[in-house]
C-alpha positions as CSV (number, residue, x, y, z in Angstrom):
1,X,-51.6,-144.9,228.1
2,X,-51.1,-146.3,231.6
3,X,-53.1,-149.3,232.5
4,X,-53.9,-151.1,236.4
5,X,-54.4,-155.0,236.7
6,X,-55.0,-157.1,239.4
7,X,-53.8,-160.3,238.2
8,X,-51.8,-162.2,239.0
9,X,-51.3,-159.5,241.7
10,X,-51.6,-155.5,241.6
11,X,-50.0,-154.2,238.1
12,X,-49.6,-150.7,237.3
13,X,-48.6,-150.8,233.9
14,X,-47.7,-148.0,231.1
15,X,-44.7,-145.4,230.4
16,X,-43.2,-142.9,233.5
17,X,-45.6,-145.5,236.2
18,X,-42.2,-145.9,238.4
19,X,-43.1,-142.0,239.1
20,X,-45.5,-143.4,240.7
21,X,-43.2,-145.6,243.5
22,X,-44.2,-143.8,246.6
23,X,-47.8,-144.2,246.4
24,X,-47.0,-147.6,245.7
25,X,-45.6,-147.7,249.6
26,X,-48.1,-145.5,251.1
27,X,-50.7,-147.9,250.2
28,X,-48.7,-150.7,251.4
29,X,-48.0,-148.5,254.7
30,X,-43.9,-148.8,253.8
31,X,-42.9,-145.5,255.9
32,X,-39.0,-146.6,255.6
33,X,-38.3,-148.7,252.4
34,X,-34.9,-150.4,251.7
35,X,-33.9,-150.2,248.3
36,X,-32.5,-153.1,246.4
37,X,-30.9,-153.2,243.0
38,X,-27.9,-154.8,242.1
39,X,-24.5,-153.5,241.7
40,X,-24.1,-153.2,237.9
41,X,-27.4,-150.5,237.8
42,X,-26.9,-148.5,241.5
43,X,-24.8,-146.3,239.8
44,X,-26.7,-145.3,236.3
45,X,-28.5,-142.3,235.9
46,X,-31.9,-143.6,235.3
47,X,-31.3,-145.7,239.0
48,X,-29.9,-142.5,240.7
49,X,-33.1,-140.1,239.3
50,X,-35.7,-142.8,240.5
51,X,-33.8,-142.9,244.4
52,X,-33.4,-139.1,244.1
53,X,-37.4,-138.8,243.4
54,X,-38.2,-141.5,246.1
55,X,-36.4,-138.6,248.5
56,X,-38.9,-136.4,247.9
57,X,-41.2,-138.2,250.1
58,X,-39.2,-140.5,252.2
59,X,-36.7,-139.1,254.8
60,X,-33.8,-140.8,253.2
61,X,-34.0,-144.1,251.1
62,X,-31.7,-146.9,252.3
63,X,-29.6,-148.7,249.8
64,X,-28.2,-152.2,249.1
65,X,-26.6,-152.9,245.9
66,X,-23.9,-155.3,246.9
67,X,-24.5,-158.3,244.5
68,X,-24.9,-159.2,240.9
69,X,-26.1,-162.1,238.7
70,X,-26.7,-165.3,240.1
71,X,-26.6,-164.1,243.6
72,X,-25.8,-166.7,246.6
73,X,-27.6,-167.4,250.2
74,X,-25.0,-164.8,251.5
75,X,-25.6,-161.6,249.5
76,X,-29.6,-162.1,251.3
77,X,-28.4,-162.3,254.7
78,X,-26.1,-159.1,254.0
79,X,-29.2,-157.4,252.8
80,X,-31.2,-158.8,255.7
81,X,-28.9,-157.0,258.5
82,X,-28.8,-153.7,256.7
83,X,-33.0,-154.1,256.2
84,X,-32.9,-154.8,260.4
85,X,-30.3,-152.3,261.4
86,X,-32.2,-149.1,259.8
87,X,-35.4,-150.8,261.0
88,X,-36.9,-150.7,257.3
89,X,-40.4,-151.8,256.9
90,X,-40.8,-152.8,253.6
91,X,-39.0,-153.7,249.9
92,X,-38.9,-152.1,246.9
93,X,-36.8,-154.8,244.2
94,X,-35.7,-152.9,241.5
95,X,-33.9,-154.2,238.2
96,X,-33.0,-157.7,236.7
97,X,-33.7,-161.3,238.1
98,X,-31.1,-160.7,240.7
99,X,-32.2,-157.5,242.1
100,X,-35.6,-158.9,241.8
101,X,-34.8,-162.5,243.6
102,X,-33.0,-161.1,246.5
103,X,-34.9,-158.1,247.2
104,X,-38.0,-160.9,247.5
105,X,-35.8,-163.4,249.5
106,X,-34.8,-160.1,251.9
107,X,-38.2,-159.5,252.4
108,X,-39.0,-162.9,253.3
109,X,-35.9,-163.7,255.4
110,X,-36.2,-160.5,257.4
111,X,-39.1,-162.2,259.4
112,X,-37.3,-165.8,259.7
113,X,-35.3,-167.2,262.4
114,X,-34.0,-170.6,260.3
115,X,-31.6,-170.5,257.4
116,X,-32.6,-170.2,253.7
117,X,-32.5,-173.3,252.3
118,X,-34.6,-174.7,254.9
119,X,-37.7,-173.5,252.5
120,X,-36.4,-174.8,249.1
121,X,-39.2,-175.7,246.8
122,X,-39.9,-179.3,248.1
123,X,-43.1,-180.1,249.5
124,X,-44.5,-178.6,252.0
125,X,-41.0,-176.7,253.0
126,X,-42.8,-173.0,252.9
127,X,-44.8,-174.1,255.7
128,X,-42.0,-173.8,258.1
129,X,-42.0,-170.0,257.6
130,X,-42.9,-167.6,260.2
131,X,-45.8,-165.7,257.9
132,X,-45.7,-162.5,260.8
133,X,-43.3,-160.1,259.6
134,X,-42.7,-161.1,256.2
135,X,-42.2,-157.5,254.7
136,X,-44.7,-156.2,251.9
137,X,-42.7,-156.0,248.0
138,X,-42.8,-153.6,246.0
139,X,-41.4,-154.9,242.3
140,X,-40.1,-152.9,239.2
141,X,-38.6,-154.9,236.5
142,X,-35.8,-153.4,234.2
143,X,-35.5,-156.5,232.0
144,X,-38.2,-158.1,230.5
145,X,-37.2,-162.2,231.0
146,X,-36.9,-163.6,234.6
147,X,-40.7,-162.2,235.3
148,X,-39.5,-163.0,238.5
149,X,-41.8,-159.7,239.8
150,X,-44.7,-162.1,239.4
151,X,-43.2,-165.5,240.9
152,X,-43.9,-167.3,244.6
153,X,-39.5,-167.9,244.5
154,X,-36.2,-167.1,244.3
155,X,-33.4,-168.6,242.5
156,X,-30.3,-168.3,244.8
157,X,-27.1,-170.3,245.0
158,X,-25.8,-172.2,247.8
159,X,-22.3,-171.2,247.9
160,X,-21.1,-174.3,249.7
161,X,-22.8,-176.7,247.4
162,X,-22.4,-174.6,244.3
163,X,-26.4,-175.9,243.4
164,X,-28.8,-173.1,242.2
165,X,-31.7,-173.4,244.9
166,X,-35.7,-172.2,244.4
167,X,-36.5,-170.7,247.4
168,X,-40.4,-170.6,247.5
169,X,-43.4,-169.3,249.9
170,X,-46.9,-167.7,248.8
171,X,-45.9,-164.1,249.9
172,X,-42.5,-164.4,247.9
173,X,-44.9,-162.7,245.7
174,X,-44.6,-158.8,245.5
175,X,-47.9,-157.1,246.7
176,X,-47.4,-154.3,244.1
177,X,-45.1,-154.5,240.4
178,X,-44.7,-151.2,238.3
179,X,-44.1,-152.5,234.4
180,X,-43.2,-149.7,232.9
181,X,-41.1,-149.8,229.5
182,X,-38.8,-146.7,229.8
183,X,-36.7,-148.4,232.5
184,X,-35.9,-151.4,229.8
185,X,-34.7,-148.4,226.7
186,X,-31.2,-148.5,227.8
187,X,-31.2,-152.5,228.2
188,X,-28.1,-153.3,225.3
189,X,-29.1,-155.4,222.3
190,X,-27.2,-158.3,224.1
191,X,-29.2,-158.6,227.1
192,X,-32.8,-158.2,225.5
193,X,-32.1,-160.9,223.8
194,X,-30.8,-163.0,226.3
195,X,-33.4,-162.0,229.2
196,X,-36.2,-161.9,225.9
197,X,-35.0,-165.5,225.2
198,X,-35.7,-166.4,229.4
199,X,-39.6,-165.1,228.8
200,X,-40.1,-167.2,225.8
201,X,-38.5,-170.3,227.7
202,X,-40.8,-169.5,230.6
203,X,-44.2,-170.1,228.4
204,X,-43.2,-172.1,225.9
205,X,-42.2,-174.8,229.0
206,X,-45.2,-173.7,230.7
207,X,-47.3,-174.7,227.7
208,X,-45.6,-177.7,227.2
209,X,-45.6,-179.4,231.2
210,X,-48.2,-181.6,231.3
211,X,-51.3,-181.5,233.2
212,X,-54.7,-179.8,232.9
213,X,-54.5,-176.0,233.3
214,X,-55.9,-174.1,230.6
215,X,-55.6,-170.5,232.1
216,X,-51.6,-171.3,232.1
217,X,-51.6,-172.6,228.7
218,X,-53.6,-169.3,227.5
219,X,-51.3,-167.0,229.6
220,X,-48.0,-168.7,227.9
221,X,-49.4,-169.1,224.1
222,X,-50.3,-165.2,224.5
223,X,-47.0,-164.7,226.1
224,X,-44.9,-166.2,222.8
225,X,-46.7,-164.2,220.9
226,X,-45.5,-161.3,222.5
227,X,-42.1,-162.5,222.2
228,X,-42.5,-163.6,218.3
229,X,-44.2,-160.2,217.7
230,X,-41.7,-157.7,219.7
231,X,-38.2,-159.1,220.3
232,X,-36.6,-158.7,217.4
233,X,-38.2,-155.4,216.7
234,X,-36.6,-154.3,221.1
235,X,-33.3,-155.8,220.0
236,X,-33.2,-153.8,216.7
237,X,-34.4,-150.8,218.1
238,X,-34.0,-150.3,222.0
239,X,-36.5,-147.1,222.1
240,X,-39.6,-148.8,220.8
241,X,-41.8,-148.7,223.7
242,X,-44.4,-150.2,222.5
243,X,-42.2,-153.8,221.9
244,X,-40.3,-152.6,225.4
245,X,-43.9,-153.1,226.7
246,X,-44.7,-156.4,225.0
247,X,-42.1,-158.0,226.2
248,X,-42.4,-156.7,230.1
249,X,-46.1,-158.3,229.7
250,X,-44.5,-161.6,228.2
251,X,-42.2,-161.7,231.4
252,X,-44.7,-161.3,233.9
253,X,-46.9,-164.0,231.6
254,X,-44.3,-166.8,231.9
255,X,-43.6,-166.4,235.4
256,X,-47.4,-166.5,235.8
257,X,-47.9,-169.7,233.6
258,X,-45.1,-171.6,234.8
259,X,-47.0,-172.2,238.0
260,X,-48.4,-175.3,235.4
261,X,-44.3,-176.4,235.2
262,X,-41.4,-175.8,233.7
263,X,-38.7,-178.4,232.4
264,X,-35.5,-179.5,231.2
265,X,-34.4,-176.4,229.5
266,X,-34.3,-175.3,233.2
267,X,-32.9,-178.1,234.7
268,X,-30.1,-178.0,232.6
269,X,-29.5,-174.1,232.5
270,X,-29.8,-173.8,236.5
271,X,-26.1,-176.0,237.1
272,X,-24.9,-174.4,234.4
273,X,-25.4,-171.1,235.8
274,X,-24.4,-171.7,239.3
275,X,-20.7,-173.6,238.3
276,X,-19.9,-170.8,235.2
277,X,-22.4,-168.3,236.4
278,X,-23.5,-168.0,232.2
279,X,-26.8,-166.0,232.2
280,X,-29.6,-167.4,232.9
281,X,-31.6,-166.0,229.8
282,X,-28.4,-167.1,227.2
283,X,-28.0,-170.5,229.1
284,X,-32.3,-171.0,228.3
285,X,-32.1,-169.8,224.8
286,X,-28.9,-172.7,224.1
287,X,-30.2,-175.6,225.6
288,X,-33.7,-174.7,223.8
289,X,-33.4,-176.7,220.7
290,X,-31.9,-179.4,222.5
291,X,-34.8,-180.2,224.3
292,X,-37.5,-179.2,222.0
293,X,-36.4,-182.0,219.6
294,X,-36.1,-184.2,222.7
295,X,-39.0,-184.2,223.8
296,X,-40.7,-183.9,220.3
297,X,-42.4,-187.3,220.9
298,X,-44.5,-186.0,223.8
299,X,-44.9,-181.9,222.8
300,X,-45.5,-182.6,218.7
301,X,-49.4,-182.3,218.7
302,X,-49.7,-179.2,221.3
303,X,-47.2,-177.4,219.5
304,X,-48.5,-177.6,215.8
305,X,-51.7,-176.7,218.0
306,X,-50.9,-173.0,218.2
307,X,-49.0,-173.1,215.2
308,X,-52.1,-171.0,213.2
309,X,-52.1,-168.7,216.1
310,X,-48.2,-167.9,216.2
311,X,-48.5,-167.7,212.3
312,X,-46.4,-170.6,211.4
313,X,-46.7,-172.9,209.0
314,X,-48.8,-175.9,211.1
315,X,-46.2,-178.3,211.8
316,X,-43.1,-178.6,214.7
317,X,-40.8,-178.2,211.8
318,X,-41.8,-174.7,211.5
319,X,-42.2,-174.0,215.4
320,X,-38.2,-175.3,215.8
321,X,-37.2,-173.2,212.6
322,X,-38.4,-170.2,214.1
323,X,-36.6,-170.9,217.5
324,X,-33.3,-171.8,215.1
325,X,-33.7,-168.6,213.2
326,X,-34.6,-166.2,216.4
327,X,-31.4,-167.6,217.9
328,X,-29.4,-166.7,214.8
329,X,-30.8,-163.6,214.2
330,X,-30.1,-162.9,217.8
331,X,-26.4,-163.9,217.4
332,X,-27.4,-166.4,220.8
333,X,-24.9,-169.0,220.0
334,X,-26.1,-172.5,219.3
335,X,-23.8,-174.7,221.3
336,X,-22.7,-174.9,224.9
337,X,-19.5,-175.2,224.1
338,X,-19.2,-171.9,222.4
339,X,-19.5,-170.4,225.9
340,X,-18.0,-172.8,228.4
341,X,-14.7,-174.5,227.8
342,X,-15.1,-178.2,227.0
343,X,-11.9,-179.2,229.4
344,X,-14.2,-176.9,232.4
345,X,-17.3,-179.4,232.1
346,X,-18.0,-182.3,233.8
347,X,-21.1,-184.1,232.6
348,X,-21.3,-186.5,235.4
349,X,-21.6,-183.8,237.9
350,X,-23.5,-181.3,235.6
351,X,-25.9,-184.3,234.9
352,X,-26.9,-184.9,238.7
353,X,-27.6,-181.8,239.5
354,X,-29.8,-181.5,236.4
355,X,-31.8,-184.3,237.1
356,X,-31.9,-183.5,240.9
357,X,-33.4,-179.6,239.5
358,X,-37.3,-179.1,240.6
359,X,-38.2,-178.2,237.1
360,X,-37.3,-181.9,236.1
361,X,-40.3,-183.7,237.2
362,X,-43.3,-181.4,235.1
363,X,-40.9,-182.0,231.9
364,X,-43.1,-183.7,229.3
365,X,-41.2,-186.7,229.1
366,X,-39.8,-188.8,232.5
367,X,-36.1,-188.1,232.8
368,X,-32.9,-190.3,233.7
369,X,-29.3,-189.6,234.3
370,X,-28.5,-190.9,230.7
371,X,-30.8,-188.5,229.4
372,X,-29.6,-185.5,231.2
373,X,-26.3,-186.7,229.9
374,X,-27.3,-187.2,226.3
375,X,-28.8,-183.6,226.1
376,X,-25.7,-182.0,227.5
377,X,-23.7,-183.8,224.5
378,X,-25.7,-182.9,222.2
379,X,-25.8,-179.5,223.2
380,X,-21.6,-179.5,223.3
381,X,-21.4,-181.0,219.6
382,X,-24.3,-179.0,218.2
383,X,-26.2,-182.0,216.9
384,X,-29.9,-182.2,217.2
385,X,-32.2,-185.0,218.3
């Protein structure tokens, strides 16, 4: 079964719909496309069939694979050049958050005159862009976490600073996105759980920022449900299609919700990932806990609120039990320390840059310095709030 939506932006959904990639640029008018992936997937099979079918109808695909996870400012201005030296006319992001982010941020930057980071996420920053030749996107997702196919932003690193930057304007997001689940049926047990762990961080912050948005909140309670009914059942067994599916939906759902907000899972994971480049999804899925029973105070009453409807048991004891056991039945290990060297961090530094993080201010409860500090201890030592 194949399925089209138009929310939050033109979906074509269902098994073998990447066959469907050039008619995906000839309604966008993309004559010459430049094809971005990252490094790690140019070279598989599946990759090399869907470039060789895109030959069929294009003259010759252009390439640019020459990045990987957590990619930095200058892996987009590589990828710009190429885009302006074959005179492309349009993106086609294929593959994880990274491929996703900087085939988005290529787009966009192909049409800018002023550096990068002069439209981070902070205010009124997009309005400095030059909206003319901002290139149309074309999105395929082969993980189901970032759902970064249906986000206004990019997530780069500034090199020189070593902070993980959002990089936001309206028309970061892509004009078309192909879900289709027999691109994610290779994806090792390992990373669906990491990138499955990333979707479920995505609505269950979402749900929990504060402020009045109910389509959000109905997006991210239906999007952790997803996730509760289908990950284990994708980890388990890579070549169910119909979890695959569930959990491409649940991407795309958080990235939709967390228009609402996000938090301090982010805001720690983000400076984490840019000084020991750890994975964003495995980074989200540690610090979880941590900040659950944090900010229990503020979250207690909306959680046990969909309790019934995630079928739990209707209290937060049971909501964190489930997270506790998903992580363990995930093998997702349940301190920091268990994937960054003690001796490597430095909570002064790590604790600034969380609290300076844009998800910081829609967390539930105000944060301080002390508290960023408190929850990176915790998460070192293993002990819960």
């Amino acid at each position: 079964m194949t399925y089209n939506w138009n929310y939050p932006t033109t979906m074509w959904v269902g098994e073998n719909r990447v066959k469907d990639l050039h008619l995906a640029c000839n309604i966008l008018n993309i004559k010459n496309p430049l094809f971005i992936t990252d490094k790690d997937l140019i070279g598989l099979p599946f990759v090399k069939e869907v470039i060789s079918d895109l030959n069929k109808h294009f003259k010759e695909i252009k390439t640019f694979s020459d990045f990987s996870g957590n990619p930095i400012g200058e892996n987009v201005d590589e990828g710009v050049k190429i885009y302006k030296n074959n005179k492309c006319d349009g993106v086609i992001a294929f593959g994880g958050g990274s491929g996703l982010d900087v085939g988005k941020a290529i787009a966009f930057m192909a049409g800018q005159t002023r550096p990068i980071w002069d439209f981070e996420d902070i205010g009124d920053y997009w309005k400095r862009a030059d909206e003319k030749n901002i290139a149309p996107i074309i999105a395929v997702p082969t993980t189901a976490g970032t759902g970064s196919e249906t986000g206004r932003a990019s997530a780069i690193i500034n090199k020189q600073t070593g902070v993980k930057k959002i990089i936001f304007h309206p028309k970061f997001l892509p004009s078309i996105v192909i879900l289709d689940p027999t691109l994610t049926i290779d994806l090792s047990p390992r990373l669906t759980a990491a990138t499955g762990m990333d979707a479920l961080a995505h609505n269950l912050e979402a749900f929990c920022a504060p402020g009045f948005h109910p389509m959000a909140d109905g997006i991210a309670i239906e999007g952790m449900k997803l996730i509760r009914n289908s990950l284990l059942n994708a980890v388990n067994n890579g070549k169910d299609l119909s979890a695959r599916a569930d959990l491409l939906a649940a991407a795309s759902m958080g990235s939709t919700a967390f228009q609402k907000g996000l938090g301090a899972i982010h805001s720690l994971s983000h400076p984490v990932n840019a000084q020991f480049n750890i994975h964003h999804g495995l980074s989200n899925a540690i610090f979880m806990p941590y900040v659950l029973t944090f900010n229990k105070d503020a979250i207690e009453e909306r959680i046990i609120s969909i309790c019934d409807y995630l079928n739990l048991d209707k209290s937060f004891k049971s909501f964190l039990d489930w997270i506790l056991e998903l992580r363990k039945d995930l093998e997702i290990p349940h301190k920091l320390a268990d994937v960054v060297e003690n001796n490597k961090i430095d909570l002064n530094k790590l604790s600034q840059m969380a609290l300076d993080d844009p998800s910081t201010g829609t967390n539930p409860k105000k944060l301080f310095l002390e508290d960023m500090k408190l929850l990176y201890e915790h998460s070192i030592s293993g002990e819960l709030f």
